[in-house]
C-alpha positions in Angstrom: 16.9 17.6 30.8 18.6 16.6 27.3 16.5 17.3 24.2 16.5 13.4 22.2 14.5 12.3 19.1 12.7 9.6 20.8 10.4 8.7 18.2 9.0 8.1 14.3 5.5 8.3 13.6 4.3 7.0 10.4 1.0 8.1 9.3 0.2 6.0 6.2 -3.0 4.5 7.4 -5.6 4.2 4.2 -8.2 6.4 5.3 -5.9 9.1 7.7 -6.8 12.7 6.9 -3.6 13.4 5.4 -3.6 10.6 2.8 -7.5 12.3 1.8 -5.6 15.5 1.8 -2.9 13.8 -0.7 -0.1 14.1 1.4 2.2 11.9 3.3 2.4 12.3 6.9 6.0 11.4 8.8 6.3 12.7 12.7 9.4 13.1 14.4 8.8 13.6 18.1 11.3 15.4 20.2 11.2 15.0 24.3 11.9 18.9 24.9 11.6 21.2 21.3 12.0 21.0 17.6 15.7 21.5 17.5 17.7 23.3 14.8 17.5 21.6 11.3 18.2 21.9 7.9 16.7 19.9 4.7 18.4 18.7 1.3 16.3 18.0 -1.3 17.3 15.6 -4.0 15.5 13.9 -6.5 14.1 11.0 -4.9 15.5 11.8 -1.5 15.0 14.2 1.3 17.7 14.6 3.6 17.3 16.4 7.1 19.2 17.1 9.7 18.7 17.8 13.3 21.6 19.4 15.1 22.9 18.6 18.5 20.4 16.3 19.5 20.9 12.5 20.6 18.7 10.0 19.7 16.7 8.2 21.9 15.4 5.2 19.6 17.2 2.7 17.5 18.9 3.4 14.0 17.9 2.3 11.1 15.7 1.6 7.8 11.8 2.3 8.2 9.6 1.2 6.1 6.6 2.7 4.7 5.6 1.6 1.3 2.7 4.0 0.9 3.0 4.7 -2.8 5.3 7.4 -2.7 7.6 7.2 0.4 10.1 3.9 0.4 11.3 4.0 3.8 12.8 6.3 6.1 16.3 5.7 7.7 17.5 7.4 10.7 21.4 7.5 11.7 23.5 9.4 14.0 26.3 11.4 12.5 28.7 13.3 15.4 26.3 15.3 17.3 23.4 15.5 15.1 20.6 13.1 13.7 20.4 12.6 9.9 16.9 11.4 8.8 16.8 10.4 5.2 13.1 10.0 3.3 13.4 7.7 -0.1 11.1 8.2 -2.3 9.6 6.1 -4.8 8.8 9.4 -7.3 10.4 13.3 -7.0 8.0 15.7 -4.9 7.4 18.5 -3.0 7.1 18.5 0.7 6.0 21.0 3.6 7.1 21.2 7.2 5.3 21.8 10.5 7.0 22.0 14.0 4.2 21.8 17.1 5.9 22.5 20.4 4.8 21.2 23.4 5.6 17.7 25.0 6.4 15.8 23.2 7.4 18.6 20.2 6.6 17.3 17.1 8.4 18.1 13.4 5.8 17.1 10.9 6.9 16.4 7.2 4.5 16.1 4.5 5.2 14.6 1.2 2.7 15.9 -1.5 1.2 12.6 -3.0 0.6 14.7 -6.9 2.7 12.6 -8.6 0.4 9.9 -7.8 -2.4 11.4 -9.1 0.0 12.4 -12.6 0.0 8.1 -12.8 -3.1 7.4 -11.6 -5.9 9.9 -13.3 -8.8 8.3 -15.5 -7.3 4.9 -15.1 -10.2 2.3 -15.0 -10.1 -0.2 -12.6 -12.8 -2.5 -11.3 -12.6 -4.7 -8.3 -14.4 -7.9 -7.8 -14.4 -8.8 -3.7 -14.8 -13.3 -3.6 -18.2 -13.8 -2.1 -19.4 -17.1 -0.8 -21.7 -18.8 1.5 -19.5 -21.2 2.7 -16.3 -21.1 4.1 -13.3 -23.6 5.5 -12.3 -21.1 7.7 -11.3 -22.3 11.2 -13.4 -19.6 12.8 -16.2 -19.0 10.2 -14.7 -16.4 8.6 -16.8 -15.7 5.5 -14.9 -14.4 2.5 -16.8 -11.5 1.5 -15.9 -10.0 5.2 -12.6 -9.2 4.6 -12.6 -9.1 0.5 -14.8 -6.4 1.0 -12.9 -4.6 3.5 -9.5 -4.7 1.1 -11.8 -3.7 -1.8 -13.1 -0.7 0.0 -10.0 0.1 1.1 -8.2 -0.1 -2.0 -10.9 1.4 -4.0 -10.6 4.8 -1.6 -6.8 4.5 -2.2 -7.3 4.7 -6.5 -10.4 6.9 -6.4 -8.7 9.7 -3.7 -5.7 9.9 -6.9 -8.6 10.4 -9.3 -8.7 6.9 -10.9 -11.8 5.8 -12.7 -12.3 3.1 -9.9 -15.1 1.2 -9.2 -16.5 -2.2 -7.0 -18.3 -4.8 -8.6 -20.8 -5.2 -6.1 -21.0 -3.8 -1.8 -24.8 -4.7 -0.6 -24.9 -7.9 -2.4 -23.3 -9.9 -4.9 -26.4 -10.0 -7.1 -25.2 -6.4 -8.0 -22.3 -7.8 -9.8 -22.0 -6.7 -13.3 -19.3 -7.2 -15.3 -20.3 -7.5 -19.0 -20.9 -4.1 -19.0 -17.2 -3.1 -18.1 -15.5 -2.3 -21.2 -11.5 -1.8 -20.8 -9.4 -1.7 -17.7 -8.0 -3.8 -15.0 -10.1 -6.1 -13.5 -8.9 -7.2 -9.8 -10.1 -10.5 -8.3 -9.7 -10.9 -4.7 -10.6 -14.1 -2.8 -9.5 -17.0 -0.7 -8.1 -20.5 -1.6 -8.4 -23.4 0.5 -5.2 -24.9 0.4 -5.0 -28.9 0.0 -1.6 -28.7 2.0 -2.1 -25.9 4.9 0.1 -24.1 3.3 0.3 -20.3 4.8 0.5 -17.2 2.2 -1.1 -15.4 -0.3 -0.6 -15.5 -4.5 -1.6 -13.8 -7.6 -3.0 -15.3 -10.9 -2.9 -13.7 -14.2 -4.5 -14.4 -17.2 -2.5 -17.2 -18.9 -1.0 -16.0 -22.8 -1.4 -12.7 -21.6 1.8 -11.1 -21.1 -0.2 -7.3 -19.8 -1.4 -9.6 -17.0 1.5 -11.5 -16.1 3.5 -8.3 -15.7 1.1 -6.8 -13.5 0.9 -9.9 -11.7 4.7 -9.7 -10.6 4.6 -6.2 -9.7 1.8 -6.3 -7.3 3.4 -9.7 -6.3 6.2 -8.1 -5.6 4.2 -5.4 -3.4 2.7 -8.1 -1.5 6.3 -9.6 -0.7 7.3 -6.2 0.9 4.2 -5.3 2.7 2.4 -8.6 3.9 4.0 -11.1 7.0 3.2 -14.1 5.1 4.5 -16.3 3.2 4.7 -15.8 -0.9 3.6 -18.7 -2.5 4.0 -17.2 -6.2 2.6 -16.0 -9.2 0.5 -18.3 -11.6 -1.3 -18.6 -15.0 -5.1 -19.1 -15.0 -8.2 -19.2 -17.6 -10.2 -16.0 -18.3 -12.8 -15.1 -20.4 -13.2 -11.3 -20.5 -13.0 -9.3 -23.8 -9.1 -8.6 -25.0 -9.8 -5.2 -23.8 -9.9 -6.1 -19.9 -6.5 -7.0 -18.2 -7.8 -9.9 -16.0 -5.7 -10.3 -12.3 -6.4 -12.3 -9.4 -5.1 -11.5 -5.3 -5.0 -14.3 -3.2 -4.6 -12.5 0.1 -4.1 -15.7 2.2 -5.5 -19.0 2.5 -9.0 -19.8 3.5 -8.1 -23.0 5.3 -4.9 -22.2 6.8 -5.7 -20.6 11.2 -2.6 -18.6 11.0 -3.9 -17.0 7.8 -7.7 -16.4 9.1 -6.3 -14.7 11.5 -4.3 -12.3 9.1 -7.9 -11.9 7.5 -9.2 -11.1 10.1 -7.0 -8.0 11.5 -7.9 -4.7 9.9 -4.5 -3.3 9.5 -3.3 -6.8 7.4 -6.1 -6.0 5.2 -5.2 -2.1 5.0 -1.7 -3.5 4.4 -2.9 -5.7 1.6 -5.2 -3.0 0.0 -2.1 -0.5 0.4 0.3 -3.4 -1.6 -2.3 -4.0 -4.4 -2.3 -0.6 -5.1 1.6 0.1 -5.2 1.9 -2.9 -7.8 -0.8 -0.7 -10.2 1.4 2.6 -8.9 4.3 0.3 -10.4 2.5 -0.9 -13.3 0.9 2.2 -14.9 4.3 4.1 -14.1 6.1 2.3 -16.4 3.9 2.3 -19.2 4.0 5.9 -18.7 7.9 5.2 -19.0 7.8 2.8 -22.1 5.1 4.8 -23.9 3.4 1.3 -24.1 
């Protein structure tokens, strides 16, 4: 029986044990063995190759958006299989073959540089809480706002940020005045007037630190989330200068096609995951601009 590559396994799931471990998982299962390889490393890119082996799935760009791996795209090239990781940010990586049926070729990408952006940054997130709800199905807010928040506070605290949630047990617990500087992140539902499907992100109007963070987890959102992007807008805040003020609209209260997003676990590890690439975006180039 012919040895093929007849799968890719992405492990970028917010609370897998290689994500606490600050790694990266990728999985390349093989039907018979781990064939013969070798690896390039380039700045942003690692290159492997697997020699004589056909593969058994489609070709291709994979994505993975998990901070620090872009996507993964898997080609023939003669008789081998070239599998090429793009990275958002340079690192280090380790390999692990497990034989056996199917044999797998683990790579781990070392999720450091994260921490490098991410250290001592304060952020607080504020999950929408409400007792009623326009949901088709009842869908409370605070069900899945807290399940993002959780999620994306794990994400930010497991790369050493300074992150916090406003409240968990009850909203009661909410206590803002006392934050001092840092990013503030909203999230909650809108009922749209139209049924319009998708998700949006406010910033704090005249404030250009906001707006800019606004388009980059916007822009997260966009490559992560199934739904629609209905755009970025300007809103009134009244937090001291100190606080940079942002709003996640995740999807719309109102909307069935949207409570049912809201209601699936891995759209809100998806938008958790997206949220936290825009701040991976945003506090990287500050680190780039000095500013």
């Amino acid at each position: 029986m012919l040895n093929k590559l007849t799968n890719l396994r992405i492990d970028s799931t917010c609370n897998s044990e290689s994500i606490k471990n600050h790694k990266s998982l990728l999985t390349f299962d093989f039907s018979l063995k781990t064939p013969s390889y070798y690896i390039e490393k380039q700045n942003n890119s690692i290159k492997i190759v697997f020699e004589d082996t056909p593969l058994n799935m489609p070709e291709g760009k994979f994505k993975v958006l998990d901070g620090i791996i872009s996507y993964v795209e898997i080609k023939t090239e003669g008789t081998n299989i070239l599998a090429e990781i793009i990275l958002d940010f340079p690192s280090n990586f380790e390999v692990e073959t497990i034989e056996g049926i199917p044999a797998k070729f683990n790579l781990y990408i070392d999720r450091s540089p994260l921490i490098e952006i991410l250290k001592d940054k304060k952020i607080l997130i504020n999950p929408g809480f409400s007792i009623k709800t326009a949901s088709p199905t009842g869908l409370l807010q605070h069900i899945p706002m807290m399940g993002i928040a959780k999620k994306l506070n794990f994400l930010l605290n497991n790369c050493c940020a300074q992150s916090q949630l406003v409240w968990e047990k009850s909203p009661e617990e909410k206590n803002i005045v006392s934050f001092e500087d840092g990013i503030l992140v909203d999230t909650f539902t809108e009922i749209s007037p139209t049924k319009q499907s998708g998700f949006k992100v406010y910033y704090e109007e005249g404030n250009e630190i906001s707006s800019k963070l606004a388009k980059y987890i916007n822009e997260a959102m966009e490559q992560k989330l199934q739904l629609s992007n209905l755009g970025i807008y300007s809103k009134a805040y009244s937090h001291k200068n100190t606080i940079i003020p942002i709003g996640v609209v995740p999807a719309m209260e109102n909307v069935r096609l949207d409570d049912a997003h809201l209601r699936d676990v891995d759209y809100r590890n998806k938008v958790a995951q997206a949220i936290f690439n825009g701040l991976i975006k945003f506090y990287s180039q500050i680190k780039k601009t000095g500013s």
